[in-house]
C-alpha positions in Angstrom: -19.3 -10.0 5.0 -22.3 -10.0 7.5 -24.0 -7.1 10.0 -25.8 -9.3 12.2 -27.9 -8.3 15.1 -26.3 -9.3 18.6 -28.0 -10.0 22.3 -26.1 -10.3 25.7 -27.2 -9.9 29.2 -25.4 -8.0 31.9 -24.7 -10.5 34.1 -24.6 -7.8 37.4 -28.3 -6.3 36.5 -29.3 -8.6 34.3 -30.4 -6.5 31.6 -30.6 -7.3 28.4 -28.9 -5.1 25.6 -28.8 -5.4 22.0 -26.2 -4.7 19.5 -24.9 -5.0 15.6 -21.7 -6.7 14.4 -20.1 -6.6 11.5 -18.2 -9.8 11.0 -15.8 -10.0 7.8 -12.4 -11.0 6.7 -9.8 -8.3 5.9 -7.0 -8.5 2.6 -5.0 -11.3 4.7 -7.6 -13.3 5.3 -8.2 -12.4 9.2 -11.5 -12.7 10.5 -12.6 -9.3 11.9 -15.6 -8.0 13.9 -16.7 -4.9 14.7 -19.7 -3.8 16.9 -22.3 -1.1 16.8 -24.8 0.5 18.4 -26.9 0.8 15.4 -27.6 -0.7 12.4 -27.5 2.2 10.8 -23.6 2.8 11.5 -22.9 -0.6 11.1 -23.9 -0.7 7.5 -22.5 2.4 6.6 -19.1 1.1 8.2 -20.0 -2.1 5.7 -20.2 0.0 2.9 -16.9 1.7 3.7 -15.0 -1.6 4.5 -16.0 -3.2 0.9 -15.1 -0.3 -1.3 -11.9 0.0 0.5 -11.2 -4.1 0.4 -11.6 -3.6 -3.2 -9.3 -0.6 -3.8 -6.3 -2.7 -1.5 -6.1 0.0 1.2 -8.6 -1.6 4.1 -6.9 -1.1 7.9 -8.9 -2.8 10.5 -10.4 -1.4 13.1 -8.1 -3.1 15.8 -4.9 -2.6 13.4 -5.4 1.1 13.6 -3.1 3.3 16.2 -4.1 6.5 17.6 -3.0 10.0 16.7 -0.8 10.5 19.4 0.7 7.2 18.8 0.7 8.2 14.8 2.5 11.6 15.8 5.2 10.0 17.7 6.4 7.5 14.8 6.0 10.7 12.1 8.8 12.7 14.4 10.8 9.4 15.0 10.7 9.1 11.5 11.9 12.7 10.4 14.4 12.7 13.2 15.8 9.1 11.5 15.5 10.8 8.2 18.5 13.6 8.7 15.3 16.5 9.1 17.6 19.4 11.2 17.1 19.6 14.5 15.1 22.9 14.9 12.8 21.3 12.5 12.3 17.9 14.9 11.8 20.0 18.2 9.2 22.4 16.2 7.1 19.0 15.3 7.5 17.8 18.5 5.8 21.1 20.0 2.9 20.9 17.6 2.4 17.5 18.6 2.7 17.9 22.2 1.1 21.8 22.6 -1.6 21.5 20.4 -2.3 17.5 18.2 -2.0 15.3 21.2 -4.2 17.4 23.8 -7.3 17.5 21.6 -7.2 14.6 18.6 -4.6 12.6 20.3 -7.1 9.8 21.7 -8.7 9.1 18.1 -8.1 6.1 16.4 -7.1 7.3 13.2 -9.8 4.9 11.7 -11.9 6.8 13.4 -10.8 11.2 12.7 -12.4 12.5 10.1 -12.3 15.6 8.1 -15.2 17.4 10.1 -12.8 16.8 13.5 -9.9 18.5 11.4 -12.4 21.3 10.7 -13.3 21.0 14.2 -9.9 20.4 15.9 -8.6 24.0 13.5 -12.4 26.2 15.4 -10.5 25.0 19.0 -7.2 26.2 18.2 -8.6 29.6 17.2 -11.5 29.4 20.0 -7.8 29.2 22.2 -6.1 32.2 20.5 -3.2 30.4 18.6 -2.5 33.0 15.5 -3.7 32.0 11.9 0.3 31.8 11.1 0.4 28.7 13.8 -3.1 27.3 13.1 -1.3 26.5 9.2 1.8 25.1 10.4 0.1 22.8 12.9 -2.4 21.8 9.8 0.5 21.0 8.0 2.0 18.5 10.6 -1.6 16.7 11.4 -1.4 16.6 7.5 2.5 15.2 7.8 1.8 12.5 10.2 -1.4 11.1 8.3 0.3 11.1 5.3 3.0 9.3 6.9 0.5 7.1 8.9 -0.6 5.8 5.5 2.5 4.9 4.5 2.9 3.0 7.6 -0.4 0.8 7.0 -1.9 2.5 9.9 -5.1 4.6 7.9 -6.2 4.1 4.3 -6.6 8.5 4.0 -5.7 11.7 5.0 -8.4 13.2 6.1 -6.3 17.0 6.7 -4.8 17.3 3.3 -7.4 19.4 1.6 -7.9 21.5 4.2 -6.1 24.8 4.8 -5.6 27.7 6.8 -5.7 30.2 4.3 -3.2 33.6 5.0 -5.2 36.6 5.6 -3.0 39.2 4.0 -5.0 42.2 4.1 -3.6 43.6 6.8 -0.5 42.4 6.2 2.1 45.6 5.6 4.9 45.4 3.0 8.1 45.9 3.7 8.7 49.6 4.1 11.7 51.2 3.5 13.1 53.2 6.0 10.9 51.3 8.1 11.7 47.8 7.5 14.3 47.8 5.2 17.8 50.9 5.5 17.5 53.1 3.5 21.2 53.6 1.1 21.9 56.6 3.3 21.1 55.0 6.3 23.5 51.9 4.8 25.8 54.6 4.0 26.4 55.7 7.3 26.9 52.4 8.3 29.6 51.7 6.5 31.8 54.8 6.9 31.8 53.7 10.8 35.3 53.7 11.7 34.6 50.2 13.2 37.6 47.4 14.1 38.1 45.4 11.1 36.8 42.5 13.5 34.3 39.2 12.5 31.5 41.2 13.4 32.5 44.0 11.1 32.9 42.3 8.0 30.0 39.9 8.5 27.8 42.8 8.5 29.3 43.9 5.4 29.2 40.5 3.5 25.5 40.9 4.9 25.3 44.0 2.8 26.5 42.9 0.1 25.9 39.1 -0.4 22.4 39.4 1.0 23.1 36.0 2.6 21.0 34.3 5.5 22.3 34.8 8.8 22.6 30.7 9.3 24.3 30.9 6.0 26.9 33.5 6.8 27.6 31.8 10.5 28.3 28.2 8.1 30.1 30.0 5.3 33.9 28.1 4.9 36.5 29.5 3.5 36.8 26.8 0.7 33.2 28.2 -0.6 35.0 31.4 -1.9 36.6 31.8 -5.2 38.9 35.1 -4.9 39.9 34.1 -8.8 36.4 34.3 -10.2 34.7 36.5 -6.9 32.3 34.6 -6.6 30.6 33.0 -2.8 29.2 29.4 -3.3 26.6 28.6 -0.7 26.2 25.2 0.0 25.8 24.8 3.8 24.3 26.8 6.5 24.7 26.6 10.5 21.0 26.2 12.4 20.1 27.5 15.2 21.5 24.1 17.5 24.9 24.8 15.7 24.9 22.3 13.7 26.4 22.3 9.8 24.0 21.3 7.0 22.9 21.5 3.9 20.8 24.4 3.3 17.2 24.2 3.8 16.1 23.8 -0.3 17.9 23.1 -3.7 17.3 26.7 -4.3 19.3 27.6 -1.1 22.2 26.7 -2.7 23.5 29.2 -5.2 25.9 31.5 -6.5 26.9 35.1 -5.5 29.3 37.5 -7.2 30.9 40.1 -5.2 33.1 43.3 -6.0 36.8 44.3 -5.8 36.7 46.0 -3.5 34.6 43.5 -0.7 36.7 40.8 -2.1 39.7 42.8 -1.4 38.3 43.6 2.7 37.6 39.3 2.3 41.5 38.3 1.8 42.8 41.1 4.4 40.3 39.4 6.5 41.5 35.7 5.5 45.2 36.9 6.9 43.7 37.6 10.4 41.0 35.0 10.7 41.5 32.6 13.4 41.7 28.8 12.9 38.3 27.3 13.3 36.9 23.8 13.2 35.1 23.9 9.7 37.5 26.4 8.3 34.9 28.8 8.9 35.1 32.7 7.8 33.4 33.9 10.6 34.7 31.7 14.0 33.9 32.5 17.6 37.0 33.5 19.5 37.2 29.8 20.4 37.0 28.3 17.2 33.1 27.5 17.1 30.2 28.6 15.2 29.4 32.6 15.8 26.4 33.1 18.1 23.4 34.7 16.1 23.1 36.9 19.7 26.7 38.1 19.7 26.3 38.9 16.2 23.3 41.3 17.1 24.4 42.4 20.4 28.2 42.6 19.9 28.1 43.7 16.0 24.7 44.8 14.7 23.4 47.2 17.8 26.7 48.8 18.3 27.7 49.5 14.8 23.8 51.3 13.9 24.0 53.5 17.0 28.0 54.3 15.9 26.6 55.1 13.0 23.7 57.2 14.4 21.0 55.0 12.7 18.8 54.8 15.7 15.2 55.4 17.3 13.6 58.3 18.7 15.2 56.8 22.1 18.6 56.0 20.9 18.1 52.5 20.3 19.4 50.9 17.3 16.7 51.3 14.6 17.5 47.9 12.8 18.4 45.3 15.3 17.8 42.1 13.3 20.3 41.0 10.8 17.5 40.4 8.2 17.4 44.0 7.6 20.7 43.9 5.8 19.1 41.2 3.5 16.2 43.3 2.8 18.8 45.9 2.2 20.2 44.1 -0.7 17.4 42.8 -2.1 16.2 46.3 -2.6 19.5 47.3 -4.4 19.6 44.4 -6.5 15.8 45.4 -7.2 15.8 49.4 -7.7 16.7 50.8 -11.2 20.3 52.3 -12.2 19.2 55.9 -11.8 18.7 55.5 -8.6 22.0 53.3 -7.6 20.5 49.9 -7.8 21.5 46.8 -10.0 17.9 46.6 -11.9 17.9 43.4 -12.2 14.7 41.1 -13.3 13.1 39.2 -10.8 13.6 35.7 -12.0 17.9 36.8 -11.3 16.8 38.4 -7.8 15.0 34.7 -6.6 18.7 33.1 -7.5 20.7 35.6 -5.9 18.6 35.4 -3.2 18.0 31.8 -3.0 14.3 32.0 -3.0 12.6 29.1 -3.4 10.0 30.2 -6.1 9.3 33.2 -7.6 5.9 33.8 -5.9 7.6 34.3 -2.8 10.4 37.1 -4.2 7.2 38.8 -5.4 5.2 38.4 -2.6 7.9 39.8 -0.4 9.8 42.2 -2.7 7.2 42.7 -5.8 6.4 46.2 -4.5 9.7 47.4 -5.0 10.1 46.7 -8.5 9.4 49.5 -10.4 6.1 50.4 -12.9 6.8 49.2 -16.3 4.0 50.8 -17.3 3.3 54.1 -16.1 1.2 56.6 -17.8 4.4 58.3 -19.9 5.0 54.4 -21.5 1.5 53.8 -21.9 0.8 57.8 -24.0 4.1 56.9 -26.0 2.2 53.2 -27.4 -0.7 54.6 -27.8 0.8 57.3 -30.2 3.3 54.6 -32.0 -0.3 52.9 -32.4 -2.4 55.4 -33.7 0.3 56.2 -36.5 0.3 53.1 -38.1 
């Protein structure tokens, strides 16, 4: 390995120019040069080349792809890989919206982690939320990693960096706000409503606490009348498609009542034929339209029930309200109607995929263990020994 210096002449002014080359031979044996402006950079780039020859991960210069390139073979490769589609078209945007516009030019040889620190001040310079600055972090982070694993970069030069959540002004889930309260779910349920898909979807909502991707996927062969218990092991996204839910933890077991399980086999009698067996079918057979589930089930059964807005609208229009719903009353103590049960039981049920983010979403619900009266009772048991 050499960095030697290098004259030419410009053959239409005749100038001459000088220049530095490094000339060495890679892990295969290829001869490769490289020229620099400086000596200064070429010797650095020496320095860098021999410590990586040694550790077995050198990529040439001229072997190297750029990001844009990178970021096309990382989707490719999650497409190829079974990702779910939603997933796919939401790498795809972060590569085409936001990576390929500003880094996607760079060789990766040549990004380093002040251009990631640099490429994250643009996005927010351009007013894309903190929320979307992480997830697009995340994927420049994806397709390096993958890029290595290719041959096409020796590092990652995004994976320590993050786009830390700023959750002070973040509000918890509030309820009568956020989450029904159990009169406002009471009123809900004595609706008179036809004992339609809509109408007991809602109510498995209530009391399964299921995903809304999970209830639209839900077959009939996933429910044990014997034992009352739903198994969830598949979920349909938002391109219709039927898959395996999103994490291990997604798939789990829920027990439901008598009397729910009663409303489920009246239900089973009536329930059109559908392609997967499913127990909530569109009227032709198909997956049920998150939409129609809002627009023809959700809306119209709040207002009915005269859970509504200053205006009249329909004070909980998402179907995520219902699971909010239930993770309250698996959370709130017996006194007050709920199950009471511990946190690590409400993550299962709930299909959580760590505990952090039960408690992060739900923590403020559970109630004080150690409130003043607990705290004067110890203290006492203490002193008297």
């Amino acid at each position: 390995m050499s960095v030697r210096r290098r004259k030419w002449k410009v053959k239409s002014t005749g100038e001459t120019k000088t220049g530095w080359v490094l000339d060495y031979r890679d892990k295969n044996g290829v001869r490769r040069l490289e020229s620099f402006k400086h000596k200064k950079t070429a010797d650095a780039r020496a320095a860098q080349v021999a410590v990586d020859l040694t550790a077995g991960v050198h990529v040439a210069r001229r072997a190297s792809i750029t990001v844009a390139e990178a970021a096309q073979n990382w989707v490719s490769h999650c497409e190829a890989n079974g990702r779910e589609r939603s997933t796919v078209v939401q790498y795809r945007g972060h590569a085409a919206n936001y990576i390929g516009p500003r880094l996607g030019r760079v060789r990766l040889c040549d990004l380093t982690a002040p251009d990631v620190v640099q490429f994250d001040r643009d996005l927010h310079k351009a007013k894309v939320s903190k929320a979307m600055r992480r997830k697009i972090i995340v994927s420049l982070s994806s397709l390096l990693k993958q890029a290595m694993f290719d041959g096409y970069v020796n590092r990652n030069v995004a994976a320590g960096y993050r786009v830390h959540a700023d959750k002070r002004g973040k509000v918890p889930l509030r309820v009568g706000e956020h989450i029904p309260t159990k009169q406002e779910i009471r009123r809900f349920l004595a609706v008179p409503a036809p004992n339609n898909v809509y109408t007991v979807l809602l109510l498995m909502a209530v009391y399964c606490g299921m995903r809304a991707s999970e209830l639209r996927g839900l077959p009939w062969s996933c429910i044990n009348f014997k034992t009352s218990r739903v198994f969830v092991r598949q979920r349909a996204d938002l391109y219709n498609q039927i898959g395996r839910p999103k994490s291990s933890a997604g798939e789990r077991t829920i027990p439901i009542g008598p009397k729910f399980a009663q409303i489920l086999r009246e239900w089973k009698q009536r329930c059109p034929p559908s392609h997967h067996d499913l127990v909530f079918p569109s009227s032709t057979g198909g997956i049920l339209s998150l939409t129609n589930i809002r627009r023809r089930g959700m809306i119209p059964l709040m207002e009915a029930a005269g859970v509504t807005k200053k205006d009249g609208t329909a004070k909980y229009s998402g179907l995520h309200a219902l699971r909010h719903f239930h993770a309250s009353w698996l959370i709130n103590p017996k006194n007050r109607g709920g199950l009471e049960l511990p946190p690590k039981v409400v993550q299962r049920r709930l299909g959580h995929s760590s505990l952090n983010m039960t408690m992060d979403t739900y923590g403020h619900l559970f109630e004080d263990r150690d409130g003043t009266n607990e705290m004067a009772r110890a203290e006492l048991e203490l002193m008297a020994t």
